[in-house]
HTML snippet that shows the backbone in 3Dmol.js (N, CA, C, O; Angstrom):
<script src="https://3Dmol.org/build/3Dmol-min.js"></script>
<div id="view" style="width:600px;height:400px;position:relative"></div>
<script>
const pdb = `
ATOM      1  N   UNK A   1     -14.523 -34.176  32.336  1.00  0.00           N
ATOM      2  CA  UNK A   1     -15.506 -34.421  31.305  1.00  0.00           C
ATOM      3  C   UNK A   1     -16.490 -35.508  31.729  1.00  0.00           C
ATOM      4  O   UNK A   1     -17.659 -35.459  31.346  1.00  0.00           O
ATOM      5  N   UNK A   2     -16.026 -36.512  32.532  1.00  0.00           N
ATOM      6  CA  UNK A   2     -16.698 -37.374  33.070  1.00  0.00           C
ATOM      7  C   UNK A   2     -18.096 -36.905  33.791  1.00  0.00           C
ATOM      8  O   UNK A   2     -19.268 -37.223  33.592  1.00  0.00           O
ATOM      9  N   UNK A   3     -17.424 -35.956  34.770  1.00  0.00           N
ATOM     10  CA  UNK A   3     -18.539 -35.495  35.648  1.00  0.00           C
ATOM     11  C   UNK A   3     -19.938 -34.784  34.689  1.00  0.00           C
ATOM     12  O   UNK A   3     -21.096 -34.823  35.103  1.00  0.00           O
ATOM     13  N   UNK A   4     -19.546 -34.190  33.432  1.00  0.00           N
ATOM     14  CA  UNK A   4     -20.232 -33.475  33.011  1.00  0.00           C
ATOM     15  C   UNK A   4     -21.408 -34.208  32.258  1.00  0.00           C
ATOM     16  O   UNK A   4     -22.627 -34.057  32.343  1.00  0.00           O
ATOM     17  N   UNK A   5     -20.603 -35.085  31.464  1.00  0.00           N
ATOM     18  CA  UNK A   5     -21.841 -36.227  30.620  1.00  0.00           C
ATOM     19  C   UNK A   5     -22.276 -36.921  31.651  1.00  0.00           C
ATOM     20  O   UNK A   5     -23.331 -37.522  31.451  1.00  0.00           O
ATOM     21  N   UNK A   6     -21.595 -37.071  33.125  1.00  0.00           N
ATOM     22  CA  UNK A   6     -22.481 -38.077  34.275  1.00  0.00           C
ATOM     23  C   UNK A   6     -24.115 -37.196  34.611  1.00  0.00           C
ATOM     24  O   UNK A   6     -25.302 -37.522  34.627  1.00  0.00           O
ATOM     25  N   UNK A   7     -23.094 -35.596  34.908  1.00  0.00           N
ATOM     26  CA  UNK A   7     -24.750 -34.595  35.309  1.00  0.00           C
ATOM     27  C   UNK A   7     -25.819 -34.579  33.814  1.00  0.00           C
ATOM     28  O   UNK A   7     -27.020 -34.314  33.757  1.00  0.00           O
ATOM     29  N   UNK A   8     -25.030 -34.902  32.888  1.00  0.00           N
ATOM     30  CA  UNK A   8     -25.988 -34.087  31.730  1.00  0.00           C
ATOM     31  C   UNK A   8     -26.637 -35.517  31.902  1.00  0.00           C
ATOM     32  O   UNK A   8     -27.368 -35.281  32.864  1.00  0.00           O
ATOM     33  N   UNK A   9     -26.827 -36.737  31.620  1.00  0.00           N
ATOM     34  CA  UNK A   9     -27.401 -37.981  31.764  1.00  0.00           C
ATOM     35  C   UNK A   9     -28.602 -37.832  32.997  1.00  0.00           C
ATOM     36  O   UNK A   9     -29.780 -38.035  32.703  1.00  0.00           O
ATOM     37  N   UNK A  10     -28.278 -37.532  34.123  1.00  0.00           N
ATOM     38  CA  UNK A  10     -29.216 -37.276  35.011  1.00  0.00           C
ATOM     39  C   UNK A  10     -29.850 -36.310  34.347  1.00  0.00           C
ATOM     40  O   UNK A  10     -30.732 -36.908  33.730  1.00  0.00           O
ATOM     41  N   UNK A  11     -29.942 -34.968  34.062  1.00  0.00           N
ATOM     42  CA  UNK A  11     -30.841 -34.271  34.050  1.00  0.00           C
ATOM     43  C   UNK A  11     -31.634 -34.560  32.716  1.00  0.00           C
ATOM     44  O   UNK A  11     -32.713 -34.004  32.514  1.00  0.00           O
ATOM     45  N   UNK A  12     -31.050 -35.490  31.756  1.00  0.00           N
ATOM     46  CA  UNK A  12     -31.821 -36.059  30.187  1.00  0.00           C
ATOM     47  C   UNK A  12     -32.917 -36.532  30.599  1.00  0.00           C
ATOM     48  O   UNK A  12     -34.038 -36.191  30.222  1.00  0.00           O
ATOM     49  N   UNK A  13     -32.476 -37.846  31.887  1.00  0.00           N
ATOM     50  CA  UNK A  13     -32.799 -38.569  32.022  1.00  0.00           C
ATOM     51  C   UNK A  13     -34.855 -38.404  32.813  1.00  0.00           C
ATOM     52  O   UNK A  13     -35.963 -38.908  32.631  1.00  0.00           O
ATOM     53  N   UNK A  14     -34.334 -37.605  33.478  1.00  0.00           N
ATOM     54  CA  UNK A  14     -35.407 -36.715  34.286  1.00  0.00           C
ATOM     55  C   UNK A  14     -36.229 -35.679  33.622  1.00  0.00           C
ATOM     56  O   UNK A  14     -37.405 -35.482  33.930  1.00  0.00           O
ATOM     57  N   UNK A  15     -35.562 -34.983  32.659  1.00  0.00           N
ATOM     58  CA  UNK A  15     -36.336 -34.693  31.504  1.00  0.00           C
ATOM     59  C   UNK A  15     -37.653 -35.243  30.835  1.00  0.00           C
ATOM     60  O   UNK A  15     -38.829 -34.881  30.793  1.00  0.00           O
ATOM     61  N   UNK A  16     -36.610 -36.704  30.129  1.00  0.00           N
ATOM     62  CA  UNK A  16     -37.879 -37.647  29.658  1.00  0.00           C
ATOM     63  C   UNK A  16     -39.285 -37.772  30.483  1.00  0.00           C
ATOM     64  O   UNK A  16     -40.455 -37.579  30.154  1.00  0.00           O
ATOM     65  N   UNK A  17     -38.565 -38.241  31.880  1.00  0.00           N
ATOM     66  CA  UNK A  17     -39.281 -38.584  32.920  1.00  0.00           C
ATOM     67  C   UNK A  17     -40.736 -37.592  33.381  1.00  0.00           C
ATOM     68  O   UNK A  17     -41.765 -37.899  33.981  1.00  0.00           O
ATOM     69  N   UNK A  18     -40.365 -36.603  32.926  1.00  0.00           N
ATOM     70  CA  UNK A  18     -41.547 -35.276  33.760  1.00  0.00           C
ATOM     71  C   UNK A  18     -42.119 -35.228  32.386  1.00  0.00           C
ATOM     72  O   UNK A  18     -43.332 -35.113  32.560  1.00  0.00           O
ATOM     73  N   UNK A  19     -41.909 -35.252  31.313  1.00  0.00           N
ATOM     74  CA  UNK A  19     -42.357 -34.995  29.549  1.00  0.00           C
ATOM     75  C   UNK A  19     -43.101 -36.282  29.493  1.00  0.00           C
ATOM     76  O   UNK A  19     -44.017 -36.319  28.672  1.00  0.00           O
ATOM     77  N   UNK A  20     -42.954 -36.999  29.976  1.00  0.00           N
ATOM     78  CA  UNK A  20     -43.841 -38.405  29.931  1.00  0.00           C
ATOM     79  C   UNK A  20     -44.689 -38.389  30.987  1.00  0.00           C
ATOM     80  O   UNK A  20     -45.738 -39.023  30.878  1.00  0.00           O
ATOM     81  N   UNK A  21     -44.486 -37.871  31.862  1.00  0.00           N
ATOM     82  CA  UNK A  21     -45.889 -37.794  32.943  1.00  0.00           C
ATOM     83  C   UNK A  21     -46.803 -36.848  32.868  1.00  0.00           C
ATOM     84  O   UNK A  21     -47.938 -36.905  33.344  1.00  0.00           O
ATOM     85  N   UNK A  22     -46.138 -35.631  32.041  1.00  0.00           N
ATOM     86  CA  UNK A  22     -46.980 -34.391  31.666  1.00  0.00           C
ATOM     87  C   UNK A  22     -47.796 -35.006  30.169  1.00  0.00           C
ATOM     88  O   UNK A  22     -48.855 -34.773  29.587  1.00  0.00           O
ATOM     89  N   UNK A  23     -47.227 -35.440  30.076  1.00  0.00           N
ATOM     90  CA  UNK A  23     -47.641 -36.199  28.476  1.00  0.00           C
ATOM     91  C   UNK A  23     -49.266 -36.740  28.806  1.00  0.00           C
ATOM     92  O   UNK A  23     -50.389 -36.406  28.428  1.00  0.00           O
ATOM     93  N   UNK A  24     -48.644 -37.860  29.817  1.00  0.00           N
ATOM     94  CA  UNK A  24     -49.622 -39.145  30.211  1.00  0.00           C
ATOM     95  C   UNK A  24     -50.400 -38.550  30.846  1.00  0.00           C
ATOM     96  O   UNK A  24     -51.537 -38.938  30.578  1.00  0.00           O
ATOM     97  N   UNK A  25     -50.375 -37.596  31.749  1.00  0.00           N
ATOM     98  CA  UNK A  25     -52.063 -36.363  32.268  1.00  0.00           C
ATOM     99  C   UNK A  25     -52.608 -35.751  31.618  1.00  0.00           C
ATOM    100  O   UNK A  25     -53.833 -35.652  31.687  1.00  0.00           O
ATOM    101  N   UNK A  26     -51.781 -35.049  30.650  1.00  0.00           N
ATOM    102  CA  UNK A  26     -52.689 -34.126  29.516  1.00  0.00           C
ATOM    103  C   UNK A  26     -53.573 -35.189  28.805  1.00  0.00           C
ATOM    104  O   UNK A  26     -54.699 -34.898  28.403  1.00  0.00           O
ATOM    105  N   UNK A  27     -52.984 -36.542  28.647  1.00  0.00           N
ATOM    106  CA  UNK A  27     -53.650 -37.414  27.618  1.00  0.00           C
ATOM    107  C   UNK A  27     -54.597 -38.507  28.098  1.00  0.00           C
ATOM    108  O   UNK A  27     -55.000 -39.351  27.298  1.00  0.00           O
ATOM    109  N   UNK A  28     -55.054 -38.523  29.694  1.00  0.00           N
ATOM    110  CA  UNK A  28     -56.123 -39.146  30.611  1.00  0.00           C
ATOM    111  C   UNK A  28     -56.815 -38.206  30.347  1.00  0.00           C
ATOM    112  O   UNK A  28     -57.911 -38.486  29.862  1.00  0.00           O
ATOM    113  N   UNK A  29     -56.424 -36.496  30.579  1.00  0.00           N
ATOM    114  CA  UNK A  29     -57.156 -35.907  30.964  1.00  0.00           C
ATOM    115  C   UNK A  29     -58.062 -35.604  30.076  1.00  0.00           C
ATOM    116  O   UNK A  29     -59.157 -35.196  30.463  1.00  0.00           O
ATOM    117  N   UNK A  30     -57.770 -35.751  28.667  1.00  0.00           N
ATOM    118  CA  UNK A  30     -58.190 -35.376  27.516  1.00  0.00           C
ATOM    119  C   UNK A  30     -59.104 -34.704  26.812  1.00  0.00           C
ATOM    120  O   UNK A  30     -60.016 -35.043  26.058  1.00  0.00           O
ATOM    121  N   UNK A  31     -58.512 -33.261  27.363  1.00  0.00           N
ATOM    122  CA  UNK A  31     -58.721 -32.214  26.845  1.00  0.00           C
ATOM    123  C   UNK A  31     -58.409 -31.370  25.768  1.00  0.00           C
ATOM    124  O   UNK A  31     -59.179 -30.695  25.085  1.00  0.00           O
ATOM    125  N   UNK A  32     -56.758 -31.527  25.671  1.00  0.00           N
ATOM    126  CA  UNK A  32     -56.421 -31.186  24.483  1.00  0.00           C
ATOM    127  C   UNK A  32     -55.236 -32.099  24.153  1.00  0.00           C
ATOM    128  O   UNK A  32     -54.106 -32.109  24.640  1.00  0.00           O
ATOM    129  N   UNK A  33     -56.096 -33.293  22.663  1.00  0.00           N
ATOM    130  CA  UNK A  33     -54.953 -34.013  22.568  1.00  0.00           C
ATOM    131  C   UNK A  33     -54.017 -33.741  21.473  1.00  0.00           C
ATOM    132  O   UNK A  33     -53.349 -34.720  21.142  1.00  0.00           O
ATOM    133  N   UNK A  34     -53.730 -32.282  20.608  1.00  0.00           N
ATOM    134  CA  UNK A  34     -52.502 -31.800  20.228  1.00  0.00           C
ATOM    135  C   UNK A  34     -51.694 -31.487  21.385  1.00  0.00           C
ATOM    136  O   UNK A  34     -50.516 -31.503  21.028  1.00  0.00           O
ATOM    137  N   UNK A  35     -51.794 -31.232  22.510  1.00  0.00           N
ATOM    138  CA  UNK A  35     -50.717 -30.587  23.418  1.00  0.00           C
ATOM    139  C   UNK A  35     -50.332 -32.613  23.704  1.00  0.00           C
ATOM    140  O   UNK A  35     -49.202 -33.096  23.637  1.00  0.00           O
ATOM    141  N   UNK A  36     -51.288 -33.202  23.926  1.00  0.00           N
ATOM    142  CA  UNK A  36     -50.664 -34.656  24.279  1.00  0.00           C
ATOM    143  C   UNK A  36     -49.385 -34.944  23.218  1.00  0.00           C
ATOM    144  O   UNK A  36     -48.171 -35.100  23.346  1.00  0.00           O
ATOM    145  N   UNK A  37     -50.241 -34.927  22.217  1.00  0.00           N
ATOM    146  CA  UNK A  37     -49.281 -35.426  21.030  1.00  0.00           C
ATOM    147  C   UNK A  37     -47.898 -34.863  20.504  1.00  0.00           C
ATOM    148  O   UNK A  37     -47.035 -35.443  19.845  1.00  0.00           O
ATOM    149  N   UNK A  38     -47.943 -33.298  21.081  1.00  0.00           N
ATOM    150  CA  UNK A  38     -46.629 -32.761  21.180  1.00  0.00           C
ATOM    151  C   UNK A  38     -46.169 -32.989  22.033  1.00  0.00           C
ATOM    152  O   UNK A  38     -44.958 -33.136  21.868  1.00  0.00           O
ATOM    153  N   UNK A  39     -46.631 -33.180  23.411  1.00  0.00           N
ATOM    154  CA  UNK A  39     -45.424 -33.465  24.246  1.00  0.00           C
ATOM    155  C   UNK A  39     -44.587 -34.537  24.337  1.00  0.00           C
ATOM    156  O   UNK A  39     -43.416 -34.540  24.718  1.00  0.00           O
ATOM    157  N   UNK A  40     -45.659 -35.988  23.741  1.00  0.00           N
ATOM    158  CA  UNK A  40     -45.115 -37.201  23.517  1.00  0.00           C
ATOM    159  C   UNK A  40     -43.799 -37.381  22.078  1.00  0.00           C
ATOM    160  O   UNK A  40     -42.986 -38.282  21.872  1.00  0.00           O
ATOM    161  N   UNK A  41     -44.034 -36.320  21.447  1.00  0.00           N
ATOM    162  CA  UNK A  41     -43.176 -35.650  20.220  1.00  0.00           C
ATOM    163  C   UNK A  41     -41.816 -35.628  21.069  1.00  0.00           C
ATOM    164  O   UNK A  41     -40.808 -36.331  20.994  1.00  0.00           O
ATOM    165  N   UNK A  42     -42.117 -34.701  21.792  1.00  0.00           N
ATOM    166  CA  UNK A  42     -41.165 -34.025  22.511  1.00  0.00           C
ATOM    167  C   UNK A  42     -40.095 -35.205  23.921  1.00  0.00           C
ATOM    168  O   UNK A  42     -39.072 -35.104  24.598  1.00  0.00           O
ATOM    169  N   UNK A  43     -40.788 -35.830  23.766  1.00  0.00           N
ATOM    170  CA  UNK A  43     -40.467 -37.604  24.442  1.00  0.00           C
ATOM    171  C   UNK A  43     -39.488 -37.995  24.029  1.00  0.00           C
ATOM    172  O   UNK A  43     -38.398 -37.982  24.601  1.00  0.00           O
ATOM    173  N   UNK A  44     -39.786 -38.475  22.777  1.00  0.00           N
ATOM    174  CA  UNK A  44     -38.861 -39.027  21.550  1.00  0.00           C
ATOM    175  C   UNK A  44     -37.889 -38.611  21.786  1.00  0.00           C
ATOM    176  O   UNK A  44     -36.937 -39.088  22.404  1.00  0.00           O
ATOM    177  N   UNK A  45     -38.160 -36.933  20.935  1.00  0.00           N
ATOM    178  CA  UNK A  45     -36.841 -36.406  21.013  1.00  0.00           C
ATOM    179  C   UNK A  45     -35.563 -36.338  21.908  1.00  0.00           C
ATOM    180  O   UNK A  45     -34.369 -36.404  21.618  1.00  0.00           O
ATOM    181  N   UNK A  46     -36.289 -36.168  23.218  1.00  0.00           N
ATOM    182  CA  UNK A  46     -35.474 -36.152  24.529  1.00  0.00           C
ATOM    183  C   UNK A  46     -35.113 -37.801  24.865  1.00  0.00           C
ATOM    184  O   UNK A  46     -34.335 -38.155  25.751  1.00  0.00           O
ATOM    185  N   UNK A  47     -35.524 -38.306  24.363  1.00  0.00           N
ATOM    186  CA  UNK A  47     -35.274 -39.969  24.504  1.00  0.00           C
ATOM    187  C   UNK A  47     -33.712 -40.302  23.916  1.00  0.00           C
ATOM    188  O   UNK A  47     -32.801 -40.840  24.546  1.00  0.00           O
ATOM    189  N   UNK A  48     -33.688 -39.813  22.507  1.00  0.00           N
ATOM    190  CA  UNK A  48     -32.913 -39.970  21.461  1.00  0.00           C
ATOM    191  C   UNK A  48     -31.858 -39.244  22.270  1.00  0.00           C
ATOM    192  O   UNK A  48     -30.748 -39.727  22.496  1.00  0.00           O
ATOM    193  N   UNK A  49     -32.302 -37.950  22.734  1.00  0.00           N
ATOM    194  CA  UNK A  49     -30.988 -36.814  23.176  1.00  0.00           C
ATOM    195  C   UNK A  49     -30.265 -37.361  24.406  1.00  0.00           C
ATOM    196  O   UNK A  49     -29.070 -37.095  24.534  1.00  0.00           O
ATOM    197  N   UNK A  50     -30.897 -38.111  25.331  1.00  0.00           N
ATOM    198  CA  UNK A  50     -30.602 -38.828  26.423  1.00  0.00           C
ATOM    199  C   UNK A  50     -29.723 -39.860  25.689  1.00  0.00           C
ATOM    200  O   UNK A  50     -28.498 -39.762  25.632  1.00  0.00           O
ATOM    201  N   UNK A  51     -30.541 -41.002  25.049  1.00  0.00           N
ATOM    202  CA  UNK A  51     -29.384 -42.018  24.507  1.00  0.00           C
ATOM    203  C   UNK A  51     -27.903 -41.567  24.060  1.00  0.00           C
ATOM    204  O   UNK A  51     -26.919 -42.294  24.201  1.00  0.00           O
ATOM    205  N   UNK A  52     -27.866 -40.154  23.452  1.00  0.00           N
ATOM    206  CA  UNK A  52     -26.761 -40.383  22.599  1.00  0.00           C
ATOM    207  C   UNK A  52     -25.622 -39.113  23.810  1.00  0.00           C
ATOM    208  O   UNK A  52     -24.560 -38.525  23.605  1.00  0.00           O
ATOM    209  N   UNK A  53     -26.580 -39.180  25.029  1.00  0.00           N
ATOM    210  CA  UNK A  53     -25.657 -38.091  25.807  1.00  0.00           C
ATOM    211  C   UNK A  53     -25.120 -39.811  26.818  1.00  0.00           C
ATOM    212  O   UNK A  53     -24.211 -39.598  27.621  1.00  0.00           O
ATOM    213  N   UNK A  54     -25.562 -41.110  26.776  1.00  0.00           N
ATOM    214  CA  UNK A  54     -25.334 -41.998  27.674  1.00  0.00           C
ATOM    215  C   UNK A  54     -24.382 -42.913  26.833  1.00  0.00           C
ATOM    216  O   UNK A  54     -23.532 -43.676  27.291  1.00  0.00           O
ATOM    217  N   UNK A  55     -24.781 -42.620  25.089  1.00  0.00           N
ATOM    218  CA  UNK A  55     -23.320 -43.292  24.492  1.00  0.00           C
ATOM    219  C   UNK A  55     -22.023 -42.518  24.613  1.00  0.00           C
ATOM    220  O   UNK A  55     -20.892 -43.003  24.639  1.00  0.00           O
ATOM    221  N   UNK A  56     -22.347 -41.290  24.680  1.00  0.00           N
ATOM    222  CA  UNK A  56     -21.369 -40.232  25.161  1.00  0.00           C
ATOM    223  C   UNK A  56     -20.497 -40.494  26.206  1.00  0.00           C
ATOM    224  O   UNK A  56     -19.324 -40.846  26.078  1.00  0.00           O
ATOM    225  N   UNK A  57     -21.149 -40.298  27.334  1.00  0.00           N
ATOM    226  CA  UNK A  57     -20.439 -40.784  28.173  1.00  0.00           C
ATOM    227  C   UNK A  57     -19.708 -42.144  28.266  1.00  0.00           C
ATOM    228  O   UNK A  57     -18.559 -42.019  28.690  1.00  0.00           O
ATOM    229  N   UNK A  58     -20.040 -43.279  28.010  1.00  0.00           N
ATOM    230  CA  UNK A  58     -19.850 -44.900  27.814  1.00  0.00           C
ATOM    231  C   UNK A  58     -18.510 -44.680  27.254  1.00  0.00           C
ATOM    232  O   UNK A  58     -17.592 -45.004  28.008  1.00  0.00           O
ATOM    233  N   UNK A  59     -18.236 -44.279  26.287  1.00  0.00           N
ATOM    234  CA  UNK A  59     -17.152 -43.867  25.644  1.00  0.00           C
ATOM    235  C   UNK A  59     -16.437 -43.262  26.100  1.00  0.00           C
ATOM    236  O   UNK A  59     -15.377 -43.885  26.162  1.00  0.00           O
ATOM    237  N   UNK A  60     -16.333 -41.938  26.665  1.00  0.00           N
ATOM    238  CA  UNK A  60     -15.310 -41.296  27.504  1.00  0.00           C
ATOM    239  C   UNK A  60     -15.073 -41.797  28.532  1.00  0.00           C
ATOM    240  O   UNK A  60     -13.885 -41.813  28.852  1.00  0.00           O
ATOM    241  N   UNK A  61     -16.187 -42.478  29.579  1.00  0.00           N
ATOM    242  CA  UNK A  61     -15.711 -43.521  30.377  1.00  0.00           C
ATOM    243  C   UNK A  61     -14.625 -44.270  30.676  1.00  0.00           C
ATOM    244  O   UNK A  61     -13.922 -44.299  31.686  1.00  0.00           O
ATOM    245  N   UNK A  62     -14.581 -44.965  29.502  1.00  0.00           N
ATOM    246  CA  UNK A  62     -13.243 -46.396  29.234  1.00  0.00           C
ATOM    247  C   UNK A  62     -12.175 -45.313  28.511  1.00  0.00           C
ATOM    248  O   UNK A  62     -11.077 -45.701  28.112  1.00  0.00           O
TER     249      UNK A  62
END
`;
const viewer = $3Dmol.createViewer("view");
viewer.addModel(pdb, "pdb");
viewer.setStyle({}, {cartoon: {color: "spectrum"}});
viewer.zoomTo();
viewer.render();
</script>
């Protein structure tokens, strides 16, 4: 179980990571800033989903 919340954490984590850079070009580029504003939506969310997959793990950890 360890291994699994270790991979799911990496790939949350990297998630955020590409949703925030796709975010931050659509929103220099600014062309269309509903697609900005959803993707930065979509940030959050994956932010939150990351945190609670890293309290996840923390816990099964110990």
């Amino acid at each position: 179980m360890d291994t699994v919340l270790y991979h799911a954490t990496t790939v949350a984590v990297l998630a955020v990571f590409i949703v925030l850079l796709f975010g931050l070009y659509t929103m220099i580029k600014g062309e269309n800033p509903n697609l900005s504003q959803k993707l930065m939506r979509w940030r959050v969310g994956l932010q939150f989903l990351a945190i609670l997959i890293i309290i996840a793990y923390v816990i099964v950890a110990h």
